[in-house]
N, C-alpha and C positions, 0 to 999 in steps of 0.2 A: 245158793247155787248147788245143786247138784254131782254128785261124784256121775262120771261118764256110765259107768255100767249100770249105777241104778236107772237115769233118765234112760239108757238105750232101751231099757226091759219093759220100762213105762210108752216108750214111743213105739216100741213094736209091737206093742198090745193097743195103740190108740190106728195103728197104721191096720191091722189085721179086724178092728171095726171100722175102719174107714177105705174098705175096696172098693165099693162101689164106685166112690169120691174119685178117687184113681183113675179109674177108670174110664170115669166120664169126664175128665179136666186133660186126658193124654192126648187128644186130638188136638184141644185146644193148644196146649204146651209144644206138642208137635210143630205146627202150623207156625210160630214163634220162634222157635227155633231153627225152620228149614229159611226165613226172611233173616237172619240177622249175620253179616258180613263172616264170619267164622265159619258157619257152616257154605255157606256160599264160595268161598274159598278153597274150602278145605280139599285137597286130593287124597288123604290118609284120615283114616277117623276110628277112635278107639273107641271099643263099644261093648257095654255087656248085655249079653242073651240074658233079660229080666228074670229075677226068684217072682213070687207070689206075691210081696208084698212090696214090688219096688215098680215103677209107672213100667209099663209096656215098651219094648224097642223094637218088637218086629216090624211095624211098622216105618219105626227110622231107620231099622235096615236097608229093608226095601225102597224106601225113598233113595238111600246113599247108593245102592247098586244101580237102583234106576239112573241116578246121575253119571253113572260110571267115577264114585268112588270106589277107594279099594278099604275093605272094611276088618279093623283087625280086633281080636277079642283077645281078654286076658287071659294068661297061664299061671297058675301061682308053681313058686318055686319053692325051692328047700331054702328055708332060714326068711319066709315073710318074705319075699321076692316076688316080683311080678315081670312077665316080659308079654308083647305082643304080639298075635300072632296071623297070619287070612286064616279064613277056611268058607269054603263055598257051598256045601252039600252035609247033610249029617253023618255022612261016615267021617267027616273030618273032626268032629268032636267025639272027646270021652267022656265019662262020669269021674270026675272029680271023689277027694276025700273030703270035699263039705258037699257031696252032692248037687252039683253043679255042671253043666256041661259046659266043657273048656277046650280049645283045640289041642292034639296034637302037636307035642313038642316036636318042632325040629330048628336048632340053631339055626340054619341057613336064611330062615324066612321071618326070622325075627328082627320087628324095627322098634326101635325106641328113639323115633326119627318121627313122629306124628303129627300131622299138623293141628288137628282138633281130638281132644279127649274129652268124651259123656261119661264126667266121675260123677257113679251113681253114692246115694246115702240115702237113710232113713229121718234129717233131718238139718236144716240150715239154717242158720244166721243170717238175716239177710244184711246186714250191718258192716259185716266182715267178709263171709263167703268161706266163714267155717262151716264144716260139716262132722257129721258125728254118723261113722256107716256100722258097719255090721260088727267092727270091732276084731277085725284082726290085725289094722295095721296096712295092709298092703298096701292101699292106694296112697298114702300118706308115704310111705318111702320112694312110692313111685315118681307122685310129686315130687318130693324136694330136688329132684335132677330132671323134670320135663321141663324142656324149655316151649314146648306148643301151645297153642289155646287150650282151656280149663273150660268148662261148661257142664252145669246140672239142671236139670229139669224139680221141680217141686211144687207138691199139690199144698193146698191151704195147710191139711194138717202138718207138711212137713215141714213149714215156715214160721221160722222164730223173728221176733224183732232185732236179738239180740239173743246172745251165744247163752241159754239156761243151763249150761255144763259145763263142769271143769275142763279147761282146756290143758293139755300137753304142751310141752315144747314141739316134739316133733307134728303137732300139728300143721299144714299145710291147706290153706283154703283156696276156692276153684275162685277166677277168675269172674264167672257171672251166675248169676243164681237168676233162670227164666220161671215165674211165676205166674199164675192165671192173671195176678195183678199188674204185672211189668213190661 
């Protein structure tokens, strides 16, 4: 088994030759997850505006606006904190210090009240419904006090049988792992 940060470095060097792969299994993964009760449900839905090397979500955007969800994206905070937040148009987001487009803090319109969250990673257990993401931390403190639906999207290469990396305690695993296979 593997210490966490070496596998992440080895998995985002296997993720950064496997775009194309991505790429083409996001429609399919898409499609999977707009059928499955959670998303079907869901009036609130946390979601991040995709890096390069994590499956696509404009696409699920658009699906969740078109349904008239209301679609909220993460803010990281001071001290590894995360809160949720809308934004509808791109002057509502900034650049981030990991370069990342994030909204617009404002307390008022913050909900940690969700009812479905797409916690993204670069790599799952499907055994468990650990994940192992980019390695700051955030989403993993996030969980431990979301009480809403969990769900991640994962292409072949990002799917383990079983967890190849040491796990943390404060690990927290998403509720379903949707797979080309599942």
């Amino acid at each position: 088994m593997e210490d966490k940060a070496t596998f992440r470095k080895k998995q985002l060097q296997k993720l950064a030759q496997a775009k194309q792969e991505t790429n083409q299994v996001a429609l399919n993964l898409a499609t999977k997850l707009f059928l499955t009760p959670e998303w079907q449900q869901a009036k609130t839905i946390g979601i991040t505006r995709a890096g390069e090397l994590e499956i696509p979500t404009a696409q699920l955007i658009r699906q969740a606006e078109n349904e008239g969800k209301v679609v909220y994206y993460p803010k990281t905070m001071p001290k590894r904190q995360m809160v949720f937040l809308p934004a509808k148009t791109e002057a509502d987001f900034e650049l981030s210090s990991f370069g990342i487009l994030e909204p617009h803090y404002d307390e008022t319109k913050v909900n940690d009240n969700l009812d479905l969250l797409l916690v993204p990673g670069i790599a799952y257990a499907l055994d468990s419904g650990l994940r192992v993401g980019f390695g700051g931390g955030y989403y993993d403190r996030y969980l431990k006090n979301f009480s809403g639906n969990t769900i991640s999207l994962a292409t072949p290469t990002m799917t383990y049988a079983t967890a190849g990396w040491e796990l943390d305690s404060f690990d927290v695993p998403v509720q379903r792992v949707i797979t080309v296979d599942n």
